[in-house]
C-alpha positions, 0 to 999 in steps of 0.5 A, a space after each residue: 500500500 505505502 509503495 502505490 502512495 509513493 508511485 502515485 507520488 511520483 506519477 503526480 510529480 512527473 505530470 507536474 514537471 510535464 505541465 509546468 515544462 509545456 507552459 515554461 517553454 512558452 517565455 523566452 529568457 528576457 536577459 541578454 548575456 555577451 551581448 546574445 539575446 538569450 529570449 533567441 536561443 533559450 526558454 525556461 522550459 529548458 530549466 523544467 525539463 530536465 527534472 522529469 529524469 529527476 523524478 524517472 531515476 528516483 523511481 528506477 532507484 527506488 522500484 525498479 524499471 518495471 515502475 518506472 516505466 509506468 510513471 513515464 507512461 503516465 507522463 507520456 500521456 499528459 505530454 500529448 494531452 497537453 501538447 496537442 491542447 496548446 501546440 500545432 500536431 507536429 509540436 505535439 508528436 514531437 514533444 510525445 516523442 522526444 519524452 517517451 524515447 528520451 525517459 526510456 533510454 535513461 531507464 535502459 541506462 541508469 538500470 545498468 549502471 545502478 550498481 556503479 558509483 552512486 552518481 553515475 546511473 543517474 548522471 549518465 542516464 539522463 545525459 544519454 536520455 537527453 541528447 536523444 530527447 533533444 535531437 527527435 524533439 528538434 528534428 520532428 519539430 523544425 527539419 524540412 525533412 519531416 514536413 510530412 507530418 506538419 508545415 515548416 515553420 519559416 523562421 526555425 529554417 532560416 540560416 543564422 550564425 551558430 548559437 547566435 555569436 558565430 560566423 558560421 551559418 546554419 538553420 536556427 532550429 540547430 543553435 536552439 538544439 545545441 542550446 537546449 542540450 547544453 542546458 540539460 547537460 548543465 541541469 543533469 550535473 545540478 540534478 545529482 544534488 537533490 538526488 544525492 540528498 535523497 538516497 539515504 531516504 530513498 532506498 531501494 525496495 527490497 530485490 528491486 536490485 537483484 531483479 533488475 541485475 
């Protein structure tokens, strides 16, 4: 019973994290750094985000990936929802997409590093969750290449300098991604605070170890 409380638990927070990151991505950093316009290449979406892998490897650490599976699901569910109440389809499949595969390559990886230095499953599962999170959510979302499933969106596809700052062109939608995984590199080093300071509350249940060996 106490174990079902402290999945809904989570359930709860991975749909919180969900919701607050589709709202989030909506305003552009309104400051300006080195002279780059943050608003063009950042949103604080991309600060939300990355604690849905927060909360997938708490609960891979605590029950397991049988459990954590269905609370990515879960979220899954509420990403589509969601996404589809306030973005174009494409953004939608786009964001559906990049969550599911993203949360179940973190699980795949922080399962088998679980045994290692307590730092590296969770750290390494979510740099790996995120970098294929960002490249399909930015692919399906803004490269002509999938215009089947959505219209471009002219602006994402103009050449730009790289990041803003270098000489070097390239379509705008490619120094959003490269910004986006650099915030979540950042946040995934961040995000081994709060879980470093919960394992001694969270610990795994019993054969949650063995079974997932």
């Amino acid at each position: 019973m106490q174990a079902n409380r402290i999945t809904l638990i989570y359930v709860l927070m991975m749909t919180l994290v969900v919701i607050a990151s589709n709202i989030l991505v909506q305003y552009p950093l309104p400051w300006t750094l080195f002279g780059i316009n943050l608003g063009d290449i950042l949103t604080f979406g991309a600060f939300s985000y990355p604690v849905a892998f927060l909360v997938t490897d708490l609960t891979n650490r605590q029950f397991g990936p049988r459990v954590a599976r269905k609370v990515v699901i879960a979220g899954f569910a509420v990403a589509i929802v969601f996404s589809f109440a306030v973005a174009s389809p494409r953004i939608a499949i786009a964001s559906g997409s990049a969550f599911l595969l993203g949360q179940l390559l973190d699980i795949s990886v922080f399962n088998t590093l679980r045994r290692q230095t307590w730092w590296r499953a969770p750290l390494v599962g979510s740099l790996f969750g995120s970098a294929l999170d960002t490249l399909v959510f930015f692919s399906l979302a803004f490269a002509p290449f999938f215009v089947m499933i959505g219209p471009n969106e002219p602006f994402a596809i103009e050449n730009a300098p790289v990041l803003g700052v270098f000489a070097a062109e390239t379509q705008r939608w490619v120094s959003w991604a490269l910004t986006d995984f650099g915030v979540k590199l950042l946040m995934g080093l961040v995000m081994l605070l709060p879980y470093g300071a919960l394992m001694s509350t969270l610990k795994p249940m019993p054969g949650v170890e063995k079974a997932a060996a």
